[in-house]
Backbone and ligand atoms as CSV (ligand in chain L), in Angstrom:
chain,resi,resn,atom,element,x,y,z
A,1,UNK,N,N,11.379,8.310,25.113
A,1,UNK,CA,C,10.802,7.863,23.856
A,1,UNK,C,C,9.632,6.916,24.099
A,2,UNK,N,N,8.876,6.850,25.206
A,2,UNK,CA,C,8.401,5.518,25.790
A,2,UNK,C,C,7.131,6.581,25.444
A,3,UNK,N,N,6.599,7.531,24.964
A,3,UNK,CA,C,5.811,8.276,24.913
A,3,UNK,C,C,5.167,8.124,23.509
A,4,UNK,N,N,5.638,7.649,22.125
A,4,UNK,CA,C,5.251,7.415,21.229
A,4,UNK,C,C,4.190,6.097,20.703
A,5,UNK,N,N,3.368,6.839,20.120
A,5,UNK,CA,C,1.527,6.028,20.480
A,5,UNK,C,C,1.982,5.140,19.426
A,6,UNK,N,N,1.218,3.600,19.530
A,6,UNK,CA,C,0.816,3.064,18.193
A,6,UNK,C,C,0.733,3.669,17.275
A,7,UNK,N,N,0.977,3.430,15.708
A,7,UNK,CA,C,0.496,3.384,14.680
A,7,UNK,C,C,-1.464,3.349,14.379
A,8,UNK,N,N,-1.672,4.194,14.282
A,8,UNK,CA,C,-3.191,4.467,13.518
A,8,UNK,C,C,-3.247,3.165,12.503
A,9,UNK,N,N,-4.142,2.289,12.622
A,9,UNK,CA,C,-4.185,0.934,11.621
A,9,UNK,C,C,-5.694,0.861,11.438
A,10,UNK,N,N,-5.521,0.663,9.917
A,10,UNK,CA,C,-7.085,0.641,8.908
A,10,UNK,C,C,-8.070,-0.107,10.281
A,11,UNK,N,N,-9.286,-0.065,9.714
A,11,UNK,CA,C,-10.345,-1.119,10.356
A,11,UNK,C,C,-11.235,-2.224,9.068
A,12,UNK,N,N,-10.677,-3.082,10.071
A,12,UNK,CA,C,-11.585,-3.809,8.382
A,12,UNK,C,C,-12.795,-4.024,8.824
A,13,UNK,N,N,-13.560,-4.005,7.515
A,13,UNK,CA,C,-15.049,-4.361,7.295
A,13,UNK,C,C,-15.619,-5.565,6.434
A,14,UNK,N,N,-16.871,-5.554,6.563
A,14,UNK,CA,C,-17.073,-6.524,5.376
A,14,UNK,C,C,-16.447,-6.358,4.146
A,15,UNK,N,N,-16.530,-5.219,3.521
A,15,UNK,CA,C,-15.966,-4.262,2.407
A,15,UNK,C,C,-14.793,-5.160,1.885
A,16,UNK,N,N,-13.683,-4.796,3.098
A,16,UNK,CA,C,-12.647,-4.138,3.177
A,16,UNK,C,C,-11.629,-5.781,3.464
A,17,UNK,N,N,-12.487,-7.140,4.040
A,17,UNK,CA,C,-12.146,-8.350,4.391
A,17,UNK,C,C,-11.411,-9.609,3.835
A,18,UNK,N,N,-11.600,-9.380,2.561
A,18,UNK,CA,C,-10.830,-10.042,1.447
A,18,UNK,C,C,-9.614,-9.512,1.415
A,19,UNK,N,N,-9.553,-8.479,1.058
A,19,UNK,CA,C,-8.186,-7.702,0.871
A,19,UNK,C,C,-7.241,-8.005,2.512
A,20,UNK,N,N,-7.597,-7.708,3.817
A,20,UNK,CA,C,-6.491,-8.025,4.661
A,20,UNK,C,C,-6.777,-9.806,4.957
A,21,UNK,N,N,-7.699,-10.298,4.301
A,21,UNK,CA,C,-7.934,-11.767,4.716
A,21,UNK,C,C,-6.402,-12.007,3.628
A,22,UNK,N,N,-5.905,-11.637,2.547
A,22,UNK,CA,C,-5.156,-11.767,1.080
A,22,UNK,C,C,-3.680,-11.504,1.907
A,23,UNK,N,N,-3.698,-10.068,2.511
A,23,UNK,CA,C,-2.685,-9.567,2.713
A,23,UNK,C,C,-1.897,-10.491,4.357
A,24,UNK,N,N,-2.783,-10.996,5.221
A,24,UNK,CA,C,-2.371,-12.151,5.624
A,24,UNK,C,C,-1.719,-13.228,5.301
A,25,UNK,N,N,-1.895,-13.493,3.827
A,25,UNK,CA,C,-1.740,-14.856,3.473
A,25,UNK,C,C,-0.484,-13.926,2.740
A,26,UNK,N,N,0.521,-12.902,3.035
A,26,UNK,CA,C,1.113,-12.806,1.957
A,26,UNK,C,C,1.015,-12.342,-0.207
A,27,UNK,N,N,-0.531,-11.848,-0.151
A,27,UNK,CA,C,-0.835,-11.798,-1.160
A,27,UNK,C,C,-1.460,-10.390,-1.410
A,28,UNK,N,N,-1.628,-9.796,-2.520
A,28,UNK,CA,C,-2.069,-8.839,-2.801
A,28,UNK,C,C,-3.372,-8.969,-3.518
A,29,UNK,N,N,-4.548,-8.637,-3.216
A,29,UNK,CA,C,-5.546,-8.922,-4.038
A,29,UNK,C,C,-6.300,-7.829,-4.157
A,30,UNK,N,N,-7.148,-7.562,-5.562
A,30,UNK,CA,C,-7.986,-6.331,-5.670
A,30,UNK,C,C,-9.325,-6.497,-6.045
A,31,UNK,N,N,-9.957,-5.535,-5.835
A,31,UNK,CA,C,-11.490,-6.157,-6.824
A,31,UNK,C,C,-11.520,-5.802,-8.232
A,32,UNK,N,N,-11.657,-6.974,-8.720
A,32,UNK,CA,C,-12.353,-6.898,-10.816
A,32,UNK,C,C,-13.657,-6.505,-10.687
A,33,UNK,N,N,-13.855,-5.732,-11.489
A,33,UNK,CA,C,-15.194,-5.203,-11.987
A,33,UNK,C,C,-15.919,-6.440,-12.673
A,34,UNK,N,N,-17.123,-7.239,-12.616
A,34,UNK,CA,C,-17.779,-7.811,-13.684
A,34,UNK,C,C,-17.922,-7.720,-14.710
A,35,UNK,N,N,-18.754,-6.346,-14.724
A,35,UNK,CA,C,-19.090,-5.850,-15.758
A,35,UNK,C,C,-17.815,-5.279,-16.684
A,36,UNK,N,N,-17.294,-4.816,-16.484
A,36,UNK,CA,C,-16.028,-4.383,-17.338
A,36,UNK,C,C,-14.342,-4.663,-17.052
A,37,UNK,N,N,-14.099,-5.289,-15.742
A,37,UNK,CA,C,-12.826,-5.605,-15.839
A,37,UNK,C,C,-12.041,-5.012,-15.361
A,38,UNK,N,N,-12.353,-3.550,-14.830
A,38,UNK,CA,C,-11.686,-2.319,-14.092
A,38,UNK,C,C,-11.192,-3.418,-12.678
A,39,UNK,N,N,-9.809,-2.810,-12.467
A,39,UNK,CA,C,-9.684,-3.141,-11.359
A,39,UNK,C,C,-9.697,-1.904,-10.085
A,40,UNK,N,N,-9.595,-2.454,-9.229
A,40,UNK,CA,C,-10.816,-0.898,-8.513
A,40,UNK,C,C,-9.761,-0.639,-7.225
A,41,UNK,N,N,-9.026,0.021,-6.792
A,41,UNK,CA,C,-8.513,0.131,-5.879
A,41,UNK,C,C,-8.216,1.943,-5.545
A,42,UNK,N,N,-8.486,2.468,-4.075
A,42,UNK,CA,C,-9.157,1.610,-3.291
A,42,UNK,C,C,-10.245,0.632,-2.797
A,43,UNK,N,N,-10.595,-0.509,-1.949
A,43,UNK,CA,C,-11.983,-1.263,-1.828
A,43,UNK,C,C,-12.752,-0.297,-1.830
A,44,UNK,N,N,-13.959,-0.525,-2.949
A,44,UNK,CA,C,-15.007,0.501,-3.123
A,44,UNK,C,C,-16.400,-0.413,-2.599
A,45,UNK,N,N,-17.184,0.084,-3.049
A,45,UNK,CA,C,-18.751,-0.533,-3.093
A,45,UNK,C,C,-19.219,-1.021,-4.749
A,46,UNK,N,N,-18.769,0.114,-5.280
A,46,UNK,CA,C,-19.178,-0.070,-6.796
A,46,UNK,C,C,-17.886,0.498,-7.935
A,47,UNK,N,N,-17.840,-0.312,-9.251
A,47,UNK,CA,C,-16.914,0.531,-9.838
A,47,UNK,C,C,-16.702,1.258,-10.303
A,48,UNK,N,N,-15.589,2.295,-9.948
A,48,UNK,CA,C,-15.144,3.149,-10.388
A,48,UNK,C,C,-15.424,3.884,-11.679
A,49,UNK,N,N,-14.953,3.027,-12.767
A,49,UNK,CA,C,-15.423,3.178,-14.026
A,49,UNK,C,C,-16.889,2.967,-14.260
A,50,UNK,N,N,-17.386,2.233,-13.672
A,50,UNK,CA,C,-19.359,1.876,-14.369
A,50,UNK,C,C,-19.834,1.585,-13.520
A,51,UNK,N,N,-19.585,1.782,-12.532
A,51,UNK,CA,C,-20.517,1.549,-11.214
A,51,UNK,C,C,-21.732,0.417,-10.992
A,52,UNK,N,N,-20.839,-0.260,-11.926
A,52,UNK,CA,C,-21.359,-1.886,-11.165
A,52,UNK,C,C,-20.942,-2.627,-9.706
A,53,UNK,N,N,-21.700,-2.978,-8.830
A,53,UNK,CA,C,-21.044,-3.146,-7.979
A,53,UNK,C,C,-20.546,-4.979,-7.862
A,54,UNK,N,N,-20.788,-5.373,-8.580
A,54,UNK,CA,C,-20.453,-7.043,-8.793
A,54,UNK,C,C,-18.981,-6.859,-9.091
A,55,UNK,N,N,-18.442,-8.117,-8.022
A,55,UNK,CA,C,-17.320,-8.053,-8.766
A,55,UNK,C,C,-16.316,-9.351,-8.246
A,56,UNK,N,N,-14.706,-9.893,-8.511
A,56,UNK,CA,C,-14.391,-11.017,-8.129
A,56,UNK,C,C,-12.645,-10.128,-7.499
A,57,UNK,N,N,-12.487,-11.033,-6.761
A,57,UNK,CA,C,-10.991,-10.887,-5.967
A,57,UNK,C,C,-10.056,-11.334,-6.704
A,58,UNK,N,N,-9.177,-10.452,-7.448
A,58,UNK,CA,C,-7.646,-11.165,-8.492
A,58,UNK,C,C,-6.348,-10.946,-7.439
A,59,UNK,N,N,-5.815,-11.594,-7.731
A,59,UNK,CA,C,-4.441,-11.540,-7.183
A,59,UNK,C,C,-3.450,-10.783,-7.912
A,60,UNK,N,N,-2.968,-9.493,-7.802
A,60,UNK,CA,C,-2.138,-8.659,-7.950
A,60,UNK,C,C,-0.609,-9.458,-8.487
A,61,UNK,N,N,0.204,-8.878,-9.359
A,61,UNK,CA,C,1.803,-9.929,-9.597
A,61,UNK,C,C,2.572,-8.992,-8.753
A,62,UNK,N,N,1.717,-8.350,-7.605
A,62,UNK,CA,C,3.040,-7.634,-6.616
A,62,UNK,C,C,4.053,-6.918,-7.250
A,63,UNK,N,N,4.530,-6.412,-8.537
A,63,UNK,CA,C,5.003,-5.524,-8.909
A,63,UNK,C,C,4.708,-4.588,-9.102
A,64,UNK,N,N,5.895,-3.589,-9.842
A,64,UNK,CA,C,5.630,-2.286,-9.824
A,64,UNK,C,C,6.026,-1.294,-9.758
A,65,UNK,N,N,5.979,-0.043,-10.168
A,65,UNK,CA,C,7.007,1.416,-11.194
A,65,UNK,C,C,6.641,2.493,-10.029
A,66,UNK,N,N,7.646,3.088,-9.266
A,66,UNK,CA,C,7.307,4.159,-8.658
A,66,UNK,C,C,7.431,5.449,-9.653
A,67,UNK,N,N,5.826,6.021,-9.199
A,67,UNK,CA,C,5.656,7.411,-10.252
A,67,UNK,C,C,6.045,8.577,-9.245
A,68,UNK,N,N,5.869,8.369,-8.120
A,68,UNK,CA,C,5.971,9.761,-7.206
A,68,UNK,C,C,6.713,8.896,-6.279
A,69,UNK,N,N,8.260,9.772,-5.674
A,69,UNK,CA,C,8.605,9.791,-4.287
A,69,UNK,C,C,9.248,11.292,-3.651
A,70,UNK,N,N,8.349,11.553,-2.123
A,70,UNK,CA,C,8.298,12.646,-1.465
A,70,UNK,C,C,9.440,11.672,0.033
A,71,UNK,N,N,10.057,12.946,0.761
A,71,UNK,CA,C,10.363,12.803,1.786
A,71,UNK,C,C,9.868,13.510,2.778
A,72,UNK,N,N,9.751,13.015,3.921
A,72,UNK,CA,C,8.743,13.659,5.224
A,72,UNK,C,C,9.229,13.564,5.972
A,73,UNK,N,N,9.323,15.024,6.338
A,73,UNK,CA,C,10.464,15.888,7.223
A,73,UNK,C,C,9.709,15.925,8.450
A,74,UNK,N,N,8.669,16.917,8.324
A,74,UNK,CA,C,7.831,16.636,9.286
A,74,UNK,C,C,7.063,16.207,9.864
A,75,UNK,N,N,6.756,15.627,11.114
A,75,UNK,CA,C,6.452,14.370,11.602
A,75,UNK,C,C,4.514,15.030,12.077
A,76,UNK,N,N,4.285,14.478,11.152
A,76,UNK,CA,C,2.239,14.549,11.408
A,76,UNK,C,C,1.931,14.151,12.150
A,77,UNK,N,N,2.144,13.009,12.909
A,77,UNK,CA,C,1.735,12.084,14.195
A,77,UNK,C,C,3.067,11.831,14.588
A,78,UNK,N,N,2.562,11.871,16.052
A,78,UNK,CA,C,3.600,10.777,17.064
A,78,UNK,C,C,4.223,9.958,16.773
A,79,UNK,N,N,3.685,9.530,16.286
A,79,UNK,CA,C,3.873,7.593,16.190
A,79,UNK,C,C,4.881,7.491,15.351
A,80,UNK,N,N,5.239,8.329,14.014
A,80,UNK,CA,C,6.448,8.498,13.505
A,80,UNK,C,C,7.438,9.107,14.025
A,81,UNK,N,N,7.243,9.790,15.084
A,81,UNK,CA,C,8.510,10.490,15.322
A,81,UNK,C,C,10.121,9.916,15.379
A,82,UNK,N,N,10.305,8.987,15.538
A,82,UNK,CA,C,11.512,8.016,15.370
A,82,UNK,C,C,11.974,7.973,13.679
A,83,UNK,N,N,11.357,8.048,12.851
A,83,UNK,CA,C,11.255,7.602,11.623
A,83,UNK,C,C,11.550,8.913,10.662
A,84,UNK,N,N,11.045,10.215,11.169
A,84,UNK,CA,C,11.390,11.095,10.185
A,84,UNK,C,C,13.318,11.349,9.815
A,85,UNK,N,N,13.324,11.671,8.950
A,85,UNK,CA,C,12.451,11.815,7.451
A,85,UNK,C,C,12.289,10.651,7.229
A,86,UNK,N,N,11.112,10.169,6.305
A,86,UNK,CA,C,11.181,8.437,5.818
A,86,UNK,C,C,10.470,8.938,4.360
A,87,UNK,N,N,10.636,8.063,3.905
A,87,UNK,CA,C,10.093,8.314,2.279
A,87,UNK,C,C,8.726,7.695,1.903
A,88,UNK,N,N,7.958,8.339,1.278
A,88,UNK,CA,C,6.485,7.517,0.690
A,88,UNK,C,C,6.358,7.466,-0.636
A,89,UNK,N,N,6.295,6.746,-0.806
A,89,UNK,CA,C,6.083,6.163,-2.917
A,89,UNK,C,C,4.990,5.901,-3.158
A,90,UNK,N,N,4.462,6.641,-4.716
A,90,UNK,CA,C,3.618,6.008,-5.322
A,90,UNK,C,C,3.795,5.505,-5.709
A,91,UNK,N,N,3.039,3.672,-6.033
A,91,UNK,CA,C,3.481,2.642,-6.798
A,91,UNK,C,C,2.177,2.659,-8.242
A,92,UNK,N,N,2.735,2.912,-9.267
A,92,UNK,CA,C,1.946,2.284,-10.338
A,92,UNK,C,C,1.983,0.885,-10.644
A,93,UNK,N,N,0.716,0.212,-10.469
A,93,UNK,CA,C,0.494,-1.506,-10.499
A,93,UNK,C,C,0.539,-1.607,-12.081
A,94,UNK,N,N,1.225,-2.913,-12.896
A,94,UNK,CA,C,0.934,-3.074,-13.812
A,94,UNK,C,C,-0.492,-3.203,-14.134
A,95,UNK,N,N,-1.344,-3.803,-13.086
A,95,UNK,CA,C,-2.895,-4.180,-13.031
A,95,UNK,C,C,-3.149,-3.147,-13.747
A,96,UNK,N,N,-2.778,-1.354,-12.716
A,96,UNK,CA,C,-3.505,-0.472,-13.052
A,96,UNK,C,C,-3.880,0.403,-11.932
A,97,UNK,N,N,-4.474,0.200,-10.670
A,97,UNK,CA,C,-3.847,0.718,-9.878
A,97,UNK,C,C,-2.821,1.542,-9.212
A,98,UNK,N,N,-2.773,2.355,-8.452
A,98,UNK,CA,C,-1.955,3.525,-8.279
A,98,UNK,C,C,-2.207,3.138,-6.617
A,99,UNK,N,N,-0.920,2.672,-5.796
A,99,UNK,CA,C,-1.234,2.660,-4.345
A,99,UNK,C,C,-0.112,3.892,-3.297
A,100,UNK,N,N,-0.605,4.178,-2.439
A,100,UNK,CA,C,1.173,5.347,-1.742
A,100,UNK,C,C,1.309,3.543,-0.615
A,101,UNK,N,N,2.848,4.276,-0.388
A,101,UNK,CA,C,3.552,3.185,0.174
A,101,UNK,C,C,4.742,3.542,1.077
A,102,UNK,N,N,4.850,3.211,1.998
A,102,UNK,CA,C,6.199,3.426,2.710
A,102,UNK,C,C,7.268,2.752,1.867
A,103,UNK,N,N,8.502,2.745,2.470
A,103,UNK,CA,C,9.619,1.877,1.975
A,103,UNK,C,C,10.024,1.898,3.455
A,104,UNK,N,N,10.748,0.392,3.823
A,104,UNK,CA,C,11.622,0.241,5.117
A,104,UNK,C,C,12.971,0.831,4.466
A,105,UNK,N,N,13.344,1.505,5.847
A,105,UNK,CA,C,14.415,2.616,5.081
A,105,UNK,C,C,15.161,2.750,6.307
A,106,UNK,N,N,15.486,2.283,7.392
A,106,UNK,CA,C,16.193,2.598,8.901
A,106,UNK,C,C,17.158,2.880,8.329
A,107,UNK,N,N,17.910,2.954,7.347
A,107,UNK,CA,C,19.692,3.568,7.356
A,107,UNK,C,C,19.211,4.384,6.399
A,108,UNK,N,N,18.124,5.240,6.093
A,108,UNK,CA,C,17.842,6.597,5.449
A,108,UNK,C,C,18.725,6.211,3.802
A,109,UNK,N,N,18.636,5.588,3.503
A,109,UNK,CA,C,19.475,5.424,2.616
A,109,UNK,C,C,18.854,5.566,1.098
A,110,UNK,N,N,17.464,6.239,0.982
A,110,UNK,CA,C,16.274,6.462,-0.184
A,110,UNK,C,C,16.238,7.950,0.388
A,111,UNK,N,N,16.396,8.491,1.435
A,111,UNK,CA,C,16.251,10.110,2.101
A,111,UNK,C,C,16.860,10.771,0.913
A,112,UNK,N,N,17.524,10.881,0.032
A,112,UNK,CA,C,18.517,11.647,-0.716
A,112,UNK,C,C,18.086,11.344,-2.233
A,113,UNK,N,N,17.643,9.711,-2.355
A,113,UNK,CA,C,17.426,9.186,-4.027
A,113,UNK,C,C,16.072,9.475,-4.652
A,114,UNK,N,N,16.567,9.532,-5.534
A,114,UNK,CA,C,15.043,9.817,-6.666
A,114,UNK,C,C,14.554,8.382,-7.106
A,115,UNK,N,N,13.841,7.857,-6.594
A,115,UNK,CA,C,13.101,6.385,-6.706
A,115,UNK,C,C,12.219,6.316,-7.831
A,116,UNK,N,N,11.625,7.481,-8.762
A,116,UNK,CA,C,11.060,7.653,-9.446
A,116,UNK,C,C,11.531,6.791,-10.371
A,117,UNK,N,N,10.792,5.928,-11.262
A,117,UNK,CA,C,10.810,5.428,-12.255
A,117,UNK,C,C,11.283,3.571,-12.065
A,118,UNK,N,N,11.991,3.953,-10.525
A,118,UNK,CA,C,12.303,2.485,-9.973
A,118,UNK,C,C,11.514,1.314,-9.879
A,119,UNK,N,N,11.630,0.059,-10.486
A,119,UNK,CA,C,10.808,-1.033,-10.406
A,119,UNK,C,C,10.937,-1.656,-8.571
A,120,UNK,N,N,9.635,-1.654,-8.280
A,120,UNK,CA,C,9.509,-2.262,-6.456
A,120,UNK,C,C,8.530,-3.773,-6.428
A,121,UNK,N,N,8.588,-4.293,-5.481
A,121,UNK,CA,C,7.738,-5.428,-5.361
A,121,UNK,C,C,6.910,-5.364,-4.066
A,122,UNK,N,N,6.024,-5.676,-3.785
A,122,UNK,CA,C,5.243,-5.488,-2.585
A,122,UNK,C,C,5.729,-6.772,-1.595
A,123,UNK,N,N,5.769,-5.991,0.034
A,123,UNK,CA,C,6.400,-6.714,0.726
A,123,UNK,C,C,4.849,-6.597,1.815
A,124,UNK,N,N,5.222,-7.642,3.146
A,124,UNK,CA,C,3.786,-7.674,3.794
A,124,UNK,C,C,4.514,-7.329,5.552
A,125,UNK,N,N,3.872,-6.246,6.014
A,125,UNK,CA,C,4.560,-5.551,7.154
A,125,UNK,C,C,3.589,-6.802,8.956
A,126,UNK,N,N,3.354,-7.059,8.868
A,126,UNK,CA,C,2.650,-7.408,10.139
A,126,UNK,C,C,2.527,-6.259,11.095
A,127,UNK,N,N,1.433,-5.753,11.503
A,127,UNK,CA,C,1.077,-5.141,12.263
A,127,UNK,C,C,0.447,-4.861,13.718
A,128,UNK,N,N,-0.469,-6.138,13.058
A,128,UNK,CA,C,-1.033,-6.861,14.694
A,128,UNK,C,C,-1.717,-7.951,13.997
A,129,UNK,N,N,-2.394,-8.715,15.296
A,129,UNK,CA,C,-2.767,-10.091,14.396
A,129,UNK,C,C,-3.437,-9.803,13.297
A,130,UNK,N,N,-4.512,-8.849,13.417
A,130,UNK,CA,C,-5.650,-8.506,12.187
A,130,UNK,C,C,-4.914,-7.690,10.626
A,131,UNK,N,N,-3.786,-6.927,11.280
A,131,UNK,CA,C,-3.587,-6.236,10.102
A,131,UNK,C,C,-2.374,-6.661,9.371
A,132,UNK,N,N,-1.813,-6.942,8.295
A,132,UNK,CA,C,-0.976,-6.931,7.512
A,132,UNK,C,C,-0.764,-6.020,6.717
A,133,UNK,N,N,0.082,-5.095,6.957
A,133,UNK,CA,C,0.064,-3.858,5.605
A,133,UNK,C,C,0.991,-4.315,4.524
A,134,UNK,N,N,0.344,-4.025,3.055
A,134,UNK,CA,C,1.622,-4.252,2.143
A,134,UNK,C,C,2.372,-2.769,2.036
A,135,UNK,N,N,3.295,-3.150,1.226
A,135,UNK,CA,C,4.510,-1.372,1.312
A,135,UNK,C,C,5.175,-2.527,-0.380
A,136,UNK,N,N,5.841,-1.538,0.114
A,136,UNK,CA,C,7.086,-1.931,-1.512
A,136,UNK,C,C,8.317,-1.428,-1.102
A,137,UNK,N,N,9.129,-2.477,-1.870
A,137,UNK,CA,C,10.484,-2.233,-1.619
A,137,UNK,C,C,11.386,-2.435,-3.006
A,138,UNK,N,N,12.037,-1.342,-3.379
A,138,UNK,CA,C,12.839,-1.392,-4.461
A,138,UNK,C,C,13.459,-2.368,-4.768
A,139,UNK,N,N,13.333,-2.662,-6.163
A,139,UNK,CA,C,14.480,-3.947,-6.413
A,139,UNK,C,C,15.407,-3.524,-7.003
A,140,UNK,N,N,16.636,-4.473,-6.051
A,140,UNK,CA,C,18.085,-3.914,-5.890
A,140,UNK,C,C,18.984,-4.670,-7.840
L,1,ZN,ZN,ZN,-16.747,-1.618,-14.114
């Protein structure tokens, strides 16, 4: 098993620097639109809705409604191979936002459940010094 690669992990950019500078600190943050208030996720350049590109960093209330959960049988990369099946959720943000998400799941114990409609909270994974991933985890 000594054969299984790292994890593939984002690269941050200027872009992209607020958001894992946030997710370091434990926090979830997105970009507000200026001009209209859209919150924009993923980090874009300009928004989504009106393609203004001005905009300010809000802090997310880390909650949140799973609309989609799939299980993954088969293993796409290496690097999961220990892990299949594991489950991925879409989280609908009250913000507005729509993010996919792992769930920590080592006793497979979501492999079988329909998570759909389940309220989750965003948790912060450490990855390496630079990266912090958020995920969500059902509330029990
Ligand atoms: Zn806008």
């Amino acid at each position: 098993m000594n054969d299984i690669p790292a994890k593939p992990l984002p690269e941050i950019s200027n872009l992209t620097k607020p958001f894992w500078d946030a997710t370091r600190s434990g926090e979830l943050h997105m970009q507000k639109c200026s001009q209209c208030g859209h919150i924009r996720y993923p980090v874009g350049p300009v928004c989504t809705a009106c393609l203004e590109p001005e905009h300010t960093w809000e802090k997310m209330s880390g909650k949140g409604k799973v609309l989609a959960h799939l299980v993954f049988h088969q293993v796409y990369h290496k690097a999961w191979a220990k892990e299949a099946p594991y489950s991925v959720i879409m989280v609908q943000l009250p913000e507005g936002p729509r993010m996919f998400s792992d769930i920590e799941d080592p006793a497979h114990r979501y492999k079988d459940a329909d998570l759909v409609g389940r309220e989750v909270e965003v948790r912060f994974r450490p990855m390496s010094p630079d990266i912090v991933l958020p995920w969500f985890k059902p509330v029990e």
